[in-house]
C-alpha positions in Angstrom: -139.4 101.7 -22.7 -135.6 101.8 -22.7 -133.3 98.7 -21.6 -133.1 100.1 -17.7 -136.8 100.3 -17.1 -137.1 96.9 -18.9 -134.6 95.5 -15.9 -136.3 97.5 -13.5 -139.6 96.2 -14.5 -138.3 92.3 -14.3 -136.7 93.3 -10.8 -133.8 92.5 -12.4 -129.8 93.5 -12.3 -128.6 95.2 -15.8 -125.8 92.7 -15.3 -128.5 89.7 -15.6 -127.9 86.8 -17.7 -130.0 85.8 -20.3 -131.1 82.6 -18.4 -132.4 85.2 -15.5 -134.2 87.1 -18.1 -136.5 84.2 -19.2 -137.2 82.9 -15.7 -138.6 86.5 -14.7 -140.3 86.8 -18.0 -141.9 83.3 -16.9 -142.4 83.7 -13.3 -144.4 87.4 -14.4 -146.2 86.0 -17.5 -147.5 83.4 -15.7 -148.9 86.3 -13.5 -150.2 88.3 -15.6 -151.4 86.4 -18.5 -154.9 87.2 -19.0 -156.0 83.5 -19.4 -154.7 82.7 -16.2 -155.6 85.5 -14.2 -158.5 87.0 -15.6 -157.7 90.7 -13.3 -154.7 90.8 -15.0 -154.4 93.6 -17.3 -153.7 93.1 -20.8 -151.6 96.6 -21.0 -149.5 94.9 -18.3 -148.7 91.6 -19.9 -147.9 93.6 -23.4 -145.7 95.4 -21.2 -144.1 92.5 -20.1 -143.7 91.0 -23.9 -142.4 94.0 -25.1 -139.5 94.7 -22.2 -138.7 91.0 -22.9 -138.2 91.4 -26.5 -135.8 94.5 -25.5 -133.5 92.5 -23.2 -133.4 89.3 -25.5 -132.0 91.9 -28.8 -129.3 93.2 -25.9 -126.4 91.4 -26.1 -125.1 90.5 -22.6 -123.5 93.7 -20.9 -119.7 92.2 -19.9 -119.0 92.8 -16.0 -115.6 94.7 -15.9 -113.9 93.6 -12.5 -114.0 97.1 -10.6 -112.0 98.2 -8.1 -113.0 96.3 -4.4 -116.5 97.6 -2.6 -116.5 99.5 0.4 -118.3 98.2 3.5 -121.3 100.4 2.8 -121.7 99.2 -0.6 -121.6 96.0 -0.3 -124.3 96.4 2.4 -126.2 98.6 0.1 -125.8 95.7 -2.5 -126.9 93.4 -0.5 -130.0 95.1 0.2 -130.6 95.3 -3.3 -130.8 91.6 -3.8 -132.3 90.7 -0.3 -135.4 93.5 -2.0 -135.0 91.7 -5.0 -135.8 88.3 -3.3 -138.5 89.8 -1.7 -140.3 91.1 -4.4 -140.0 87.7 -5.9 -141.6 85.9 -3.1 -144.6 88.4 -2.9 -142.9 89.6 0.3 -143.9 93.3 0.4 -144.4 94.2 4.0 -140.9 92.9 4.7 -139.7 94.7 1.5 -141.2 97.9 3.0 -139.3 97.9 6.1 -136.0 96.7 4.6 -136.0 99.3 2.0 -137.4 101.8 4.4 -134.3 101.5 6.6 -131.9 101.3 3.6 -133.5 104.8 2.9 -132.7 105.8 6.5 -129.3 104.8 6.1 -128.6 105.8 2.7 -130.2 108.9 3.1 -129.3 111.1 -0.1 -128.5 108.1 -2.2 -131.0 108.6 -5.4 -131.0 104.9 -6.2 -132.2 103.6 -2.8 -134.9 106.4 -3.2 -135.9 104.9 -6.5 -136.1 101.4 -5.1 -138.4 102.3 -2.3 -140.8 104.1 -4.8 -140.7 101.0 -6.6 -141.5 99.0 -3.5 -144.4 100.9 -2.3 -145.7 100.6 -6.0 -145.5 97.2 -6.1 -147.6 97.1 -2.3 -150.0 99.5 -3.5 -150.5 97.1 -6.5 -150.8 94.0 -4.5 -152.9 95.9 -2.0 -155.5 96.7 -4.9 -156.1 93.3 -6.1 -156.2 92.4 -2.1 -159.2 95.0 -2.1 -157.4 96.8 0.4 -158.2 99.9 -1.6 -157.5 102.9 0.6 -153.9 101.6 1.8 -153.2 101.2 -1.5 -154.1 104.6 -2.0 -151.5 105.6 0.5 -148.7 103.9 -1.0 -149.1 104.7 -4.7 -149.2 108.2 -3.3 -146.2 107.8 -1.6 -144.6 106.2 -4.6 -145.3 109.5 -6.3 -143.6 111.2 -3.7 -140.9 109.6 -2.9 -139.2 109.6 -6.6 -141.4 111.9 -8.4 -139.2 112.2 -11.6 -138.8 108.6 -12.5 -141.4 108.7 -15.7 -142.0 105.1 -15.8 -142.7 105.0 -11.8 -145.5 107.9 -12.5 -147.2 105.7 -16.0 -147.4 102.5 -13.6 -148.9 104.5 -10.8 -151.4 106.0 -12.7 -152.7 103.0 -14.1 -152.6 101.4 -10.7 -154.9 104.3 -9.5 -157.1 104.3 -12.5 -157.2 100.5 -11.8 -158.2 100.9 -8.1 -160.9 103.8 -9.4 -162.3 101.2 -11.1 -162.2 98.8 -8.6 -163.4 101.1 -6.3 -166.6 102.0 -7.9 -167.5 98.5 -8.4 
């Protein structure tokens, strides 16, 4: 795991502070500590430990003031942190459609594609432990589809489908 799928996986900006580091690793270790919620899996929270150690040894990436946004991407930006939000709040139907019409918008924009793969892989999770099985089905494949070569997307989704296999036979 390198330092951007470490962010990614916290929902985080690379530009986050420390202090916004430890709240996520908090807010998602309470979540998926296996003592506390026993259908949490145990890959996931080592996960979690490990991107947490990574982002602790980086040193604080220095914001260099850039040159003013345009319109666009300070709207694009904005989605970013309204998904962000979202995400947080265990929001995903509304994340769905926001970052379904960012990806309308921003049509050929590869970093809007990779947040909505993100998005429907988050849903698809949720919908699994929801026992919603064959929706989340739908989404993890459209995950898969929808940014095919991001490597850590595809790990995540296949353990989300070998989860809901699992779950499904039960």
């Amino acid at each position: 795991m390198n330092a951007a799928d470490a962010y990614r996986f916290f929902g985080l900006d690379p530009t986050a502070s420390r202090q916004e580091v430890k709240m996520a690793y908090r807010r998602l270790a309470r979540q998926h500590h296996p003592d506390i919620n026993p259908q949490a899996i145990q890959e996931e929270f080592v996960r979690l430990t490990q991107a947490y150690q990574l982002l602790l040894k980086r040193s604080p990436v220095k914001v260099v003031p850039s040159a003013p946004q345009s319109p666009e991407e300070a709207m694009k930006r904005q989605g970013y942190a309204q998904l962000q939000h979202l995400l947080r709040s265990g929001k995903y139907p509304r994340a769905v459609a926001l970052v379904e019409g960012l990806a309308q918008r921003y049509v050929q924009d590869p970093e809007v594609r990779q947040w909505q793969a993100i998005i429907y892989q988050r849903w698809g999770r949720q919908l699994i432990h929801s026992q919603e099985f064959a929706k989340a089905e739908r989404y993890l494949e459209k995950a898969l589809k929808t940014d095919p070569q991001n490597r850590a997307l595809l790990a995540d989704v296949a353990q989300d489908l070998r989860l809901l296999r699992r779950m499904n036979q039960l």
